[in-house]
C-alpha positions in Angstrom: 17.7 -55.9 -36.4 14.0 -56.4 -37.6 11.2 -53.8 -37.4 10.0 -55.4 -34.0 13.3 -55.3 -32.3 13.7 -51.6 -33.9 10.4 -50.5 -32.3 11.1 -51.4 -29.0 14.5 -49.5 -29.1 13.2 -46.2 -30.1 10.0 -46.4 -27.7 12.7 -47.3 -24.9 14.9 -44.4 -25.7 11.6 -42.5 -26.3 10.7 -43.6 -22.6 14.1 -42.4 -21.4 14.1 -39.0 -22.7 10.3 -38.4 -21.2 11.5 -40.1 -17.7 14.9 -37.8 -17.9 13.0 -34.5 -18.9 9.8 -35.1 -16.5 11.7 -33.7 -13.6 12.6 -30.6 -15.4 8.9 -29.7 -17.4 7.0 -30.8 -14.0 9.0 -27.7 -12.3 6.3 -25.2 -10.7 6.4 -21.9 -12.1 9.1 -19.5 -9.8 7.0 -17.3 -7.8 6.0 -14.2 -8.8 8.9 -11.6 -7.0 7.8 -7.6 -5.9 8.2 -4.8 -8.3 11.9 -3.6 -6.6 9.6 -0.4 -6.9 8.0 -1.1 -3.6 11.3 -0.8 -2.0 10.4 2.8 -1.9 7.7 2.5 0.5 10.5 1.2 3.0 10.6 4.3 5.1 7.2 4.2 6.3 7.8 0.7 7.9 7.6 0.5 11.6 5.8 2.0 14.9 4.9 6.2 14.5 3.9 8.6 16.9 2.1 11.4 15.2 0.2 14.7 17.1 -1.8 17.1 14.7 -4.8 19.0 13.9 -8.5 18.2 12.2 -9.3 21.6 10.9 -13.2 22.5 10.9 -14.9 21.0 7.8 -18.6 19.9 7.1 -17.8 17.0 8.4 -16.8 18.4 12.2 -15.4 21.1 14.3 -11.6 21.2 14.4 -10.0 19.4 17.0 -6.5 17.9 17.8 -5.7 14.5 17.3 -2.6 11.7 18.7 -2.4 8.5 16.8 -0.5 5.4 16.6 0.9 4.1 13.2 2.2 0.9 12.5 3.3 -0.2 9.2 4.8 -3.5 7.9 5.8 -5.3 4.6 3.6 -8.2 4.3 1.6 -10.4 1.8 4.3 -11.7 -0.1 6.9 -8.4 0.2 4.4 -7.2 -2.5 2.3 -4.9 0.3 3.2 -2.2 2.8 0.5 -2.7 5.4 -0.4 -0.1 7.9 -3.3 0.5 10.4 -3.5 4.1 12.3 -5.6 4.6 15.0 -6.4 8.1 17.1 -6.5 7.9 20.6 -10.1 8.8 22.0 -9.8 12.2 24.2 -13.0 15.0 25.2 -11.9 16.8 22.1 -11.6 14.1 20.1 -14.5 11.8 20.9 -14.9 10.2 17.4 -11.3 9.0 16.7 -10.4 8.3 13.5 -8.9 4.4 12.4 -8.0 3.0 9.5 -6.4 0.4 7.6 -4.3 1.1 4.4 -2.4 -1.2 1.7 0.7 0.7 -0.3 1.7 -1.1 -3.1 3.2 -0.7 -6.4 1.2 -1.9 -10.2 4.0 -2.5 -12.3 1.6 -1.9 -15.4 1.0 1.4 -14.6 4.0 2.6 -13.1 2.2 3.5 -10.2 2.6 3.5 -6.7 -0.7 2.7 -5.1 -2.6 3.8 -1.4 -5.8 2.1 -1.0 -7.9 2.6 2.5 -10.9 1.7 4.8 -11.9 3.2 7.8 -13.9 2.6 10.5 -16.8 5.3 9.3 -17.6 2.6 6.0 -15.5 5.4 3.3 -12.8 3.5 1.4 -10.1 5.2 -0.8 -8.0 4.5 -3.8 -5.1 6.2 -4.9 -2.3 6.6 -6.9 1.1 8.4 -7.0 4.3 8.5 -9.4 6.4 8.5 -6.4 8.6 10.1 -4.3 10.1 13.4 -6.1 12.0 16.2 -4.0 11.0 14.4 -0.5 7.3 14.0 -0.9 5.1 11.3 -2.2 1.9 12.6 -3.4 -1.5 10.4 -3.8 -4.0 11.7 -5.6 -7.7 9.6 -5.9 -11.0 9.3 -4.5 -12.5 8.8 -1.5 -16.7 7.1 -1.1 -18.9 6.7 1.5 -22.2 7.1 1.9 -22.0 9.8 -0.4 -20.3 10.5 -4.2 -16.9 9.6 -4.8 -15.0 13.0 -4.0 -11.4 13.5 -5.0 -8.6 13.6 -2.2 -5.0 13.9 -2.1 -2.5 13.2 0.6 0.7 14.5 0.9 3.9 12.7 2.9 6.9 14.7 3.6 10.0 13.0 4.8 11.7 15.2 7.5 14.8 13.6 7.8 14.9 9.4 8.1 12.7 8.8 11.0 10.0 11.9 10.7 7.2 13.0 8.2 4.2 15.4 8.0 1.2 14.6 6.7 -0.9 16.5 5.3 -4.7 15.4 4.2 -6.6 17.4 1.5 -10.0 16.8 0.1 -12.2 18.8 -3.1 -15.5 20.8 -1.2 -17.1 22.6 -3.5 -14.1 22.7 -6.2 -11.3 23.8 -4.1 -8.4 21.5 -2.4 -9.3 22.2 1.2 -7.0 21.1 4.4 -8.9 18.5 6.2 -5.7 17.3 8.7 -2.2 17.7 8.7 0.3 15.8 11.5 3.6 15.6 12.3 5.0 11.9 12.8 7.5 10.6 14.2 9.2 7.0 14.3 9.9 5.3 17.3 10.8 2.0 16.5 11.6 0.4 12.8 
């Protein structure tokens, strides 16, 4: 066989391997799958019913307070995706809504709250998890105002109930702003 002929056979077997393999290396990256982590957040999925109590704060007189919770796993699996809204009443005439994302940041081994409500304040926080029933978040909340430090507390109360229980820093003490009892009324 002479160099010519020689040529042609390895650039045709050289044009087979490419043509055999293109399949495989133009493959699109698998999609990127949810921390199992955020299976954890499962329990708050579905349609609550929650009745509780504003306590008197700078920000208000105490009142009592009904709301509507409804959360779902969206964007992907990767987001628990809730909006609660107060219903309006004479003692309540400035309900409270919001919309929250839970999550989970596999980097930080974190499981993450972040919220907006309808007053402009946005928080962000973060908790280890659940441990002994309860699933603590810990962060900041901003408005018009300075960042200021808030926790809130979830207490499991069986499969299909939870208490709440919302906590801000005044004046360098953790002081109750709301607490509620919820319960689940469809999954």
């Amino acid at each position: 066989m002479n160099i010519k002929t020689r040529m042609n056979v390895c650039f045709l077997w050289a044009g087979l391997i490419v043509l055999i393999a293109l399949p495989v290396i133009a493959q699109p990256p698998a999609a990127p799958a949810p921390a199992p982590e955020v299976g954890q957040l499962s329990f708050f999925a579905g349609e609550w019913s929650c009745k509780g109590k504003v306590e008197t704060t700078p920000f208000g007189p105490a009142h009592a307070t009904q709301a509507t919770v409804h959360v779902s796993k969206e964007l992907g699996g990767f987001w628990y995706v809730g909006r609660y809204a107060e219903k309006k009443t004479a003692e309540n005439p400035h309900p409270m809504s919001f919309e929250f994302l839970e999550g989970y940041a596999p980097a930080a081994k974190t499981f993450t709250l972040d919220g907006f409500d309808a007053f402009g304040g946005r928080s962000h926080q973060t908790s280890p998890g659940w441990q002994d029933g309860k699933l603590v978040y810990l962060g900041d909340s901003t408005g018009d105002g300075p960042a200021t430090p808030v926790r809130d507390t979830f207490t499991k109360k069986g499969d299909t109930a939870l208490v709440h229980m919302g906590e801000m820093q005044l004046d360098g003490k953790w002081t109750l702003i709301d607490q509620e009892s919820c319960t689940r009324v469809k999954k």
